[in-house]
C-alpha positions in Angstrom: 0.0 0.0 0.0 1.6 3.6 0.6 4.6 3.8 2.1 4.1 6.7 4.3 6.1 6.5 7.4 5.0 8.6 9.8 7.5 9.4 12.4 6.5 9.8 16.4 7.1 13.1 17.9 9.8 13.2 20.6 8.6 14.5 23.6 11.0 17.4 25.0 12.0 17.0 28.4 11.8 21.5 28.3 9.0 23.3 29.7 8.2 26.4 28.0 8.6 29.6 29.7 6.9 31.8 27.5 3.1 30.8 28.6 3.8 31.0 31.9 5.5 34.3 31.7 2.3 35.0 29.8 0.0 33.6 32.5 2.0 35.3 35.6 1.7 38.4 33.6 -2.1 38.5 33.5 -2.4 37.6 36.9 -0.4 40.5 37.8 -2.8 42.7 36.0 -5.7 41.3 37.1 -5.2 42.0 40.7 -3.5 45.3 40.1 -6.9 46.4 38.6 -8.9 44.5 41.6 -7.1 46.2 44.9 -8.4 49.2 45.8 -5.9 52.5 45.2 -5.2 54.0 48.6 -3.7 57.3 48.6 -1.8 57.9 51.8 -1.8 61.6 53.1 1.0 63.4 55.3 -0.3 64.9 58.5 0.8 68.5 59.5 1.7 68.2 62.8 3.5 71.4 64.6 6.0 70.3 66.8 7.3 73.2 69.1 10.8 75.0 68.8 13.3 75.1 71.4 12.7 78.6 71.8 9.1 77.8 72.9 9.7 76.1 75.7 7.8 75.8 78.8 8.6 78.6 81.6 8.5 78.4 85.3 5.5 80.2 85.7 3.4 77.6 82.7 4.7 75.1 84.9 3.3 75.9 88.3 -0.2 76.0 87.0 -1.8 73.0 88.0 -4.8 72.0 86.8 -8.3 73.4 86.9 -10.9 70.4 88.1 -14.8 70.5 86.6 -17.1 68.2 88.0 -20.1 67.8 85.7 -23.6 66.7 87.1 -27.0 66.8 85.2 -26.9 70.3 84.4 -24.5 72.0 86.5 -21.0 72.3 86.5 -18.7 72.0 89.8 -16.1 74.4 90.2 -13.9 74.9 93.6 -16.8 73.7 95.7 -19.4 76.1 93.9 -22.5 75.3 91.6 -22.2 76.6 88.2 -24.6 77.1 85.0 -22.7 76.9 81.5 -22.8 80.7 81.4 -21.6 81.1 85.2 -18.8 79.0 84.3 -17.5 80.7 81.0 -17.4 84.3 83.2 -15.6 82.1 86.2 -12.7 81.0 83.8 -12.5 84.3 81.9 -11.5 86.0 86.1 -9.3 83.6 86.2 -7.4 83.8 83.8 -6.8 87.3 84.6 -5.0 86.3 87.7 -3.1 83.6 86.3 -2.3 82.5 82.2 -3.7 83.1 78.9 -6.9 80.7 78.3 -5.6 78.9 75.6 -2.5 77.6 78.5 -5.1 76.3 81.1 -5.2 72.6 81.9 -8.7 71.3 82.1 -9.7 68.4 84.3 -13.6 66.8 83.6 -15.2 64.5 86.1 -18.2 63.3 84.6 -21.0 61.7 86.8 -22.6 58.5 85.4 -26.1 60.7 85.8 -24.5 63.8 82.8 -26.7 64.0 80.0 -23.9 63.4 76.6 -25.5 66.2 75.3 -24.4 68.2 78.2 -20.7 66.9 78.2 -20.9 68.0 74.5 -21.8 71.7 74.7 -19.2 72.4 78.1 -15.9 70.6 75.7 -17.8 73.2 73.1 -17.8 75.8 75.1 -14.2 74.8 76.5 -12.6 75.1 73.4 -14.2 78.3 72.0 -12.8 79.9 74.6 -9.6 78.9 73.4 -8.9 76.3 76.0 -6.7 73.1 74.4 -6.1 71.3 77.3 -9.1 69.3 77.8 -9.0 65.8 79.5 -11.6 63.4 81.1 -10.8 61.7 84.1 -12.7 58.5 86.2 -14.4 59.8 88.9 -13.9 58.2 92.0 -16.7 59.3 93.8 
């Protein structure tokens, strides 16, 4: 009949780079375009000089302790509305530092309304105050 030979293909003991190259290559893509872009942002943060350094006097101050109840603020053993307390800070500072230099102590009773908590920090810091922590009442 025909004498057509047909000869067996060798089997190469290579593996081919190339579609695997191809393959890692498309994966690479593919989750490059999946992950969300984050943009990271710088913070400005103003870190004091040497030159502003804290005197004797800053130093001395210690620090001024509000107790807040349901609607009443505490001050040096005296009863205070919002507005009573605004006016008592504002003497005081007139005898010792600038407002903005005070150190502000809140004891907040379990009984304090948030909303009340709220507007004195508000009021705090439109006064200039930056000083402003909360403390655990023991009582």
């Amino acid at each position: 009949m025909s004498n057509i030979h047909f000869r067996r293909r060798r089997k190469s003991g290579r593996i081919s780079l190339v579609p695997m190259i191809d393959v890692l290559c498309c994966l690479l893509i593919f989750f490059m375009l999946s992950t969300q872009f984050v943009r990271w942002g710088a913070l400005d943060i103003q870190v004091a000089s040497h030159i502003a350094s804290v005197s004797r006097q800053d130093k001395k101050l210690e620090p001024i302790k509000l107790y807040l109840s349901i609607d009443r603020v505490r001050l040096h053993q005296a009863e205070l509305t919002l507005s009573d307390l605004v006016r008592q800070l504002k003497d005081h500072t007139n005898t010792r530092a600038g407002l903005n230099q005070l150190d502000i102590r809140l004891f907040v009773s379990k009984k304090t309304q948030l909303q009340f908590t709220v507007d004195v920090v508000e009021k705090l810091q439109q006064l200039g105050i930056k000083k402003i922590k909360f403390e655990k009442n023991n009582v």
